[in-house]
SELO-79622 format. One record per residue (C-alpha): residue in one letter; residue number from 1; x, y, z. Coordinates in Angstrom, 1 decimal, padded with zeros to 4 digits. Layout:
<rs>
   code   pos       xx       yy       zz
      A   NUM        X        Y        Z
...
</rs>
This chain:
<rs>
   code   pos       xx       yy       zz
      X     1    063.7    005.7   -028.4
      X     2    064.9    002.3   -029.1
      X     3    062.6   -000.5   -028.1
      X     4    063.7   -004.4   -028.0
      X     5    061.4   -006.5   -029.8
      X     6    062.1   -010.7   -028.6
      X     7    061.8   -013.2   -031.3
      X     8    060.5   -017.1   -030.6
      X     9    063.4   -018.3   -032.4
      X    10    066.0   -016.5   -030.1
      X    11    064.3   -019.1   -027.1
      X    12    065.9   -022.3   -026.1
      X    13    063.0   -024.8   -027.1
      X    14    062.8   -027.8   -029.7
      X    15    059.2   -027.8   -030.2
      X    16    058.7   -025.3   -033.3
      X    17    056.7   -021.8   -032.4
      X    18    055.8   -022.7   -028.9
      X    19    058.1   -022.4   -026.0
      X    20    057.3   -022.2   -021.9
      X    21    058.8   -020.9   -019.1
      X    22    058.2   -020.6   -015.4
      X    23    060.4   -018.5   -013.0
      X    24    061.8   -014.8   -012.6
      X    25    061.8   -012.2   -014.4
      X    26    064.0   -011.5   -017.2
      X    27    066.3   -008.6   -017.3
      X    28    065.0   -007.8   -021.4
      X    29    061.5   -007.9   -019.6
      X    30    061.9   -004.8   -016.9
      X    31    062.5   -002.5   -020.3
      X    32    059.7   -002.0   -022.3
      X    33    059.7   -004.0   -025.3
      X    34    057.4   -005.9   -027.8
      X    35    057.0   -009.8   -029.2
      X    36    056.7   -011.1   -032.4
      X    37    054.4   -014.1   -030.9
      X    38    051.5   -014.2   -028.3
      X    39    052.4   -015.1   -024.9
      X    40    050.3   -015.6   -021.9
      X    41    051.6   -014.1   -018.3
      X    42    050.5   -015.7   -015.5
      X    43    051.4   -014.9   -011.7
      X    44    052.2   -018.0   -010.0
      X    45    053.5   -016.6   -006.7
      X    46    054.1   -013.1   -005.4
      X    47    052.9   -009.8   -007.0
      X    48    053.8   -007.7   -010.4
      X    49    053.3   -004.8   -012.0
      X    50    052.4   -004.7   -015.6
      X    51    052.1   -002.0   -018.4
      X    52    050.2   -002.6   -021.4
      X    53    050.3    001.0   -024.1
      X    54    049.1    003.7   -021.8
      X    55    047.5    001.1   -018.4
      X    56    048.8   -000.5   -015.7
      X    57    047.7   -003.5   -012.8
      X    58    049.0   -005.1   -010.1
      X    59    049.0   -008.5   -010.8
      X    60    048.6   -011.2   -008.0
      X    61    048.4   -015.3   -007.6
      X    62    045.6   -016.3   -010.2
      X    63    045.9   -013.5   -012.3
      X    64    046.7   -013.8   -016.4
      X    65    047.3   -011.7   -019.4
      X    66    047.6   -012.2   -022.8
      X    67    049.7   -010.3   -024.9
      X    68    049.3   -010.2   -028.8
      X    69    052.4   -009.4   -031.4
      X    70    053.6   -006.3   -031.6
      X    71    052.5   -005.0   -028.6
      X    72    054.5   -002.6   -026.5
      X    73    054.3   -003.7   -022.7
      X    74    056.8   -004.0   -019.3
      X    75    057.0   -006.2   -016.4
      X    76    058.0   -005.1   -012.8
      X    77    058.3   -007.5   -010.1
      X    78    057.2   -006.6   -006.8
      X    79    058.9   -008.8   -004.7
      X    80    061.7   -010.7   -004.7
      X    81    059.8   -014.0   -004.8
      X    82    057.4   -013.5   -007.4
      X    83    057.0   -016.7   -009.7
      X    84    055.5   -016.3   -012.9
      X    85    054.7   -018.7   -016.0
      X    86    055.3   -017.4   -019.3
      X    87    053.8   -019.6   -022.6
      X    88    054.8   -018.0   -025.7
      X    89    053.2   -019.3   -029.0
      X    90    052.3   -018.3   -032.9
      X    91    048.7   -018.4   -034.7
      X    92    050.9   -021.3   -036.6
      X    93    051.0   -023.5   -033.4
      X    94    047.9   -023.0   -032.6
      X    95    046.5   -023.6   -036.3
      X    96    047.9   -026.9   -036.4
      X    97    045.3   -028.4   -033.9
      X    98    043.2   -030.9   -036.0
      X    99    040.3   -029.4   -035.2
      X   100    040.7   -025.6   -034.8
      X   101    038.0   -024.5   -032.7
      X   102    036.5   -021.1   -033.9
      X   103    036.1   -019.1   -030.2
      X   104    040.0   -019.1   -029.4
      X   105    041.4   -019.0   -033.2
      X   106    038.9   -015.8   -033.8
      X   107    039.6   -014.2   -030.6
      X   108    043.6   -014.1   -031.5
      X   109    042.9   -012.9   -034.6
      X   110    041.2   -010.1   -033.6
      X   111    042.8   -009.2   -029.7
      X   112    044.9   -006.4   -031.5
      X   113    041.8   -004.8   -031.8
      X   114    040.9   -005.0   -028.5
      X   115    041.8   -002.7   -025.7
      X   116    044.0   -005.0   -024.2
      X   117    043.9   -005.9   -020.4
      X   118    047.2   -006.0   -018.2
      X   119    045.4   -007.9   -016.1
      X   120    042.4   -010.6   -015.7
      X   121    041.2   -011.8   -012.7
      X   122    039.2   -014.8   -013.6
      X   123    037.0   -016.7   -010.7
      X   124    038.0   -019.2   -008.5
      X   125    037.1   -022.1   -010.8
      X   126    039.2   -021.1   -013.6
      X   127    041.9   -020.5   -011.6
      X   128    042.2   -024.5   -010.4
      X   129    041.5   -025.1   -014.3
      X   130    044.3   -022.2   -015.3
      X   131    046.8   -023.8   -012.9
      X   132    046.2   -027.6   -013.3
      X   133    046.0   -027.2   -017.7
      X   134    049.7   -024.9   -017.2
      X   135    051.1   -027.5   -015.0
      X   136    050.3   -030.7   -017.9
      X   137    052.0   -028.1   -020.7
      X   138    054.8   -027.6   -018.4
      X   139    055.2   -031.6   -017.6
      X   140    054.5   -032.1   -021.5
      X   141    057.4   -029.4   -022.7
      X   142    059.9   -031.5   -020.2
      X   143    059.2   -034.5   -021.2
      X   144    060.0   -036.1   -025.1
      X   145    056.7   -038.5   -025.0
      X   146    054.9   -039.4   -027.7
      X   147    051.6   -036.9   -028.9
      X   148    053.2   -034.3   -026.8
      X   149    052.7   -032.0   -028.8
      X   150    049.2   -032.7   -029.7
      X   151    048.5   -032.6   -025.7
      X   152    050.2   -029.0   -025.0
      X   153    048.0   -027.5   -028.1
      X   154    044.7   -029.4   -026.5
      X   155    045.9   -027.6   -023.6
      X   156    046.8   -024.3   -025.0
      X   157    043.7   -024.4   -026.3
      X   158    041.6   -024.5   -023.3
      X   159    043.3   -021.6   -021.8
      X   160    042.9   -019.0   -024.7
      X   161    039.1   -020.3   -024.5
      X   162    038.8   -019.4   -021.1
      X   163    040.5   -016.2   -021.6
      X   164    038.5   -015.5   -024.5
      X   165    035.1   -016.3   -022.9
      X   166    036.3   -013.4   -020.0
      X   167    036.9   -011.0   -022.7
      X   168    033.9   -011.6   -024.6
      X   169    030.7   -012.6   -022.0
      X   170    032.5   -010.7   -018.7
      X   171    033.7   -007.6   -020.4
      X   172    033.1   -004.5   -018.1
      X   173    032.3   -006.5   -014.7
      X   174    034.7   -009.3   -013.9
      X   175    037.4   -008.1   -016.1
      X   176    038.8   -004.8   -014.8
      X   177    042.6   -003.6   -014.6
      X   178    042.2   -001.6   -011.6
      X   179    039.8   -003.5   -009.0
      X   180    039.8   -002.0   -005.7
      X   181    039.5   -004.0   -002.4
      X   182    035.9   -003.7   -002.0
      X   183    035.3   -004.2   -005.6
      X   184    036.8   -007.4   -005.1
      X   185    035.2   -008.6   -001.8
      X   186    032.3   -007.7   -003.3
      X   187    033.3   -010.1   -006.9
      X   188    033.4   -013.1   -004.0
      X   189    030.3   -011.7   -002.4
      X   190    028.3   -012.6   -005.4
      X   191    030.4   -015.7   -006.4
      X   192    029.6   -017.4   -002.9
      X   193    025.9   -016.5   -003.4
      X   194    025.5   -018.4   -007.1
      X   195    028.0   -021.0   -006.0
      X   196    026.5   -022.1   -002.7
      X   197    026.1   -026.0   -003.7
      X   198    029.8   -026.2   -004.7
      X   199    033.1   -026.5   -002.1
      X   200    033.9   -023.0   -000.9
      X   201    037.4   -022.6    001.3
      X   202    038.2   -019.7    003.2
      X   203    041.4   -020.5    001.4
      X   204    040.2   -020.6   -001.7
      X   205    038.2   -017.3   -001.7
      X   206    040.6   -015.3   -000.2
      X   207    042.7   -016.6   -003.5
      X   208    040.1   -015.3   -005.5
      X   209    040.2   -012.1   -003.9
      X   210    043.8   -011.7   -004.4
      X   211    044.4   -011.1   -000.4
      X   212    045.8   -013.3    002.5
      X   213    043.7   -014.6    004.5
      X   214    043.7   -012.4    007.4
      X   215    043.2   -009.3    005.2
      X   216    040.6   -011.1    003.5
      X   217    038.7   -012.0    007.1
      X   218    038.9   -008.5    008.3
      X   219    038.0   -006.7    004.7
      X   220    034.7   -009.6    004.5
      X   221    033.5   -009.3    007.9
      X   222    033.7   -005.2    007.5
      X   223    031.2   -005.5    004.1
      X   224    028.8   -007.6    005.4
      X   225    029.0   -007.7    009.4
      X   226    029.4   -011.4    009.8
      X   227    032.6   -013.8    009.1
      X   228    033.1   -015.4    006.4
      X   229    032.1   -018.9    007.8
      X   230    028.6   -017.4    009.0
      X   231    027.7   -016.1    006.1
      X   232    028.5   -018.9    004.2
      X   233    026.0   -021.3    006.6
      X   234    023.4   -018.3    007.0
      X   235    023.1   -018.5    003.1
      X   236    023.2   -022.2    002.8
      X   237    020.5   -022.6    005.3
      X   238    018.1   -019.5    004.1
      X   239    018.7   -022.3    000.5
      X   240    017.9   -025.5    002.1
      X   241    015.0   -023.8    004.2
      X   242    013.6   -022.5    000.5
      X   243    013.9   -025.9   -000.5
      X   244    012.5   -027.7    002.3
      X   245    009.2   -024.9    001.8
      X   246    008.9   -026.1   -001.6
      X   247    008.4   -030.2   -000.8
      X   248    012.4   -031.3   -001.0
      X   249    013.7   -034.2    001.1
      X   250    016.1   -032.9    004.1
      X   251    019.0   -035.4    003.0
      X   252    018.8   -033.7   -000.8
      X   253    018.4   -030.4    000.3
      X   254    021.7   -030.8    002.4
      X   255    023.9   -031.9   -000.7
      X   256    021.9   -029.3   -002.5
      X   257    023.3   -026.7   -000.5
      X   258    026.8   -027.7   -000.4
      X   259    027.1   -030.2    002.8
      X   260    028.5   -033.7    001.6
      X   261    027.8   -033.9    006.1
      X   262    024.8   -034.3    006.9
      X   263    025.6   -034.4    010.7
      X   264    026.4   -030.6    009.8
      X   265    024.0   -029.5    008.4
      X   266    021.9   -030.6    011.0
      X   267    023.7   -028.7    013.4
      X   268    024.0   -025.2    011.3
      X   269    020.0   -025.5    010.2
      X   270    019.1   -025.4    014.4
      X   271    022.1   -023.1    015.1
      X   272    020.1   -020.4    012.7
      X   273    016.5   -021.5    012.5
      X   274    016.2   -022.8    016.5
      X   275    014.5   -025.5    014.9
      X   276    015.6   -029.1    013.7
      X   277    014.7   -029.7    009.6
      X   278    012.0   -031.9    010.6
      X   279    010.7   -029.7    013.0
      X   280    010.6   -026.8    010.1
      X   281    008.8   -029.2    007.8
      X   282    006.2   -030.1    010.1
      X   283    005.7   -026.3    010.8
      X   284    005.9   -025.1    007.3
      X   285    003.1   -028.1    006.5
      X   286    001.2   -027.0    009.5
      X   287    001.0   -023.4    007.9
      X   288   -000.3   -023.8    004.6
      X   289   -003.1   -026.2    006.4
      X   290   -004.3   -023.0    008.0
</rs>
C-alpha cells in the first residue's frame, strides 16, 4: 500500500526548513501519510480526529501534537469549521538557535522513541502561553522584519519546552489520548484546588475541559454537587479562613486567595462562615485563650 510522504521543500515558504500554516485541512492530510520534518498540530477551533501508528484522539480547542519524521499518521476533521495551526520545522532550524537549550533539542531527538501521543491536553496556563507564542510566529512568518527569524526560533523553542516538560514530568496523568468526561472534570477539579490564588473563568475552565460551557456546568455540578462558582468561593474561603487561623492580615489573605476585590470577599467569607473576617479572628483569638 502506497503511502504519501510530504517534503518541507514542496511548501510555499522563504524562510529555510520552517514553514507555518493556519487553516483547513488538506486534502494529502485525510490519507494517511508521513513527513520528512517535525510539525506541531494544534486545534485552534472546532474538533478533529487524529491517528498516530495503531491510536487515535479527538482533538479539541487547546489541544497539540507533535509529530516526529517518519511517522505514519492521519487527520479527520470533525466539523466543517475546525481551524487548526500547523508549524512544520527540521532539527536544522531548530539547531541554529544561538544557544540551543538541552530539554527541547534532547527531547526531538529522542521522541521517535517515544510512544507518541495523538493528542496532549496541556492546562489552562499553557494553553494562553501555546496560543499567544503561535500567534507572534504566525505575525513573524508574515512579516519580512529584521531578527525575524531569530524571534520564531525563540518562540519555537518555548513551545517544544512546554511539550517536552508534558511528556517528561506529566507522563501517565495529564497526558492521556483517550480522557473521558469525568476524567477531565476531574483534571480541572484538582487544577482549581492548587490554583486558587490565580484568575479562574468559568470560561476559561470549561476550555480546559474541552466542553462548552453549559456541558461543562451540568457535568461540574453532577461531580461535586455544587456550581462551579460555589465551589470556587467555598474553597477560597476554607484558604483565607486557614490563613486568618494562622495570624494573616484579612486584606492579604483576600489577594491570597484570588480576590483583587476586597468588597467581595467580604461578602463570600459571611455568605459561608455567617461571620464577618474580623468577627472570625476575634473568635479564633478568643479560642486558643481558652
Amino acid at each position: 500500500m502506497y503511502t504519501r510522504k510530504i517534503v518541507l521543500s514542496a511548501f510555499n515558504h522563504d524562510i529555510e526548513n520552517f514553514h507555518f500554516e493556519r487553516g483547513t485541512l488538506s486534502a494529502e492530510e485525510l490519507s494517511a501519510h508521513t513527513h520528512d520534518f517535525f510539525q506541531i498540530i494544534y486545534c485552534r477551533q472546532g474538533s478533529l480526529s487524529h491517528s498516530v501508528n495503531s491510536d487515535s484522539a479527538k482533538l479539541f480547542r487547546g489541544d497539540i501534537s507533535l509529530i516526529p519524521p517518519d511517522t505514519l499518521h492521519h487527520i479527520t476533521a470533525c466539523d466543517k469549521n475546525t481551524i487548526i495551526v500547523k508549524i512544520s520545522f527540521t532539527l536544522d532550524f531548530i539547531a541554529k538557535h544561538c544557544e540551543p537549550l538541552e530539554m527541547s533539542s534532547n527531547f526531538l531527538k529522542t521522541l521517535i522513541k517515544h510512544k507518541i501521543l495523538p493528542k496532549i491536553s496541556p492546562m489552562s496556563e499553557d494553553i494562553y502561553l501555546f496560543e499567544s507564542t503561535a500567534g507572534k510566529i504566525r505575525i513573524e512568518s508574515e512579516n519580512q522584519r529584521p531578527g525575524r527569524e531569530e524571534i520564531i526560533r525563540s518562540c519555537l523553542v518555548t513551545l517544544i519546552t512546554v511539550i517536552a516538560r508534558m511528556y517528561i514530568w506529566n507522563e501517565g496523568s495529564v497526558i492521556t489520548p483517550f480522557d473521558s468526561k469525568q476524567q477531565r472534570i476531574n483534571n480541572c477539579i484538582a487544577f482549581i484546588d492548587s490554583h486558587l490564588s490565580e484568575h479562574i473563568s468559568l470560561d476559561m475552565i470549561s476550555k480546559m475541559a474541552a466542553m462548552s460551557v453549559p456541558t461543562f456546568c451540568v457535568m461540574f455540578k453532577s461531580t461535586t454537587g455544587v456550581s462551579f462558582k460555589d465551589y470556587l468561593n467555598k474553597k477560597r474561603i476554607e484558604k483565607a479562613k486557614s490563613l486568618l487561623s494562622c495570624g494573616d492580615g484579612i486584606t492579604e489573605s483576600a489577594y491570597t486567595c484570588g480576590y483583587n476585590d476586597f468588597s467581595t470577599f467580604y461578602r463570600n467569607f459571611i455568605k459561608y462562615t455567617d461571620v464577618t473576617p474580623s468577627e472570625f479572628q476575634k473568635l479564633y483569638s478568643r479560642k486558643n485563650n481558652c
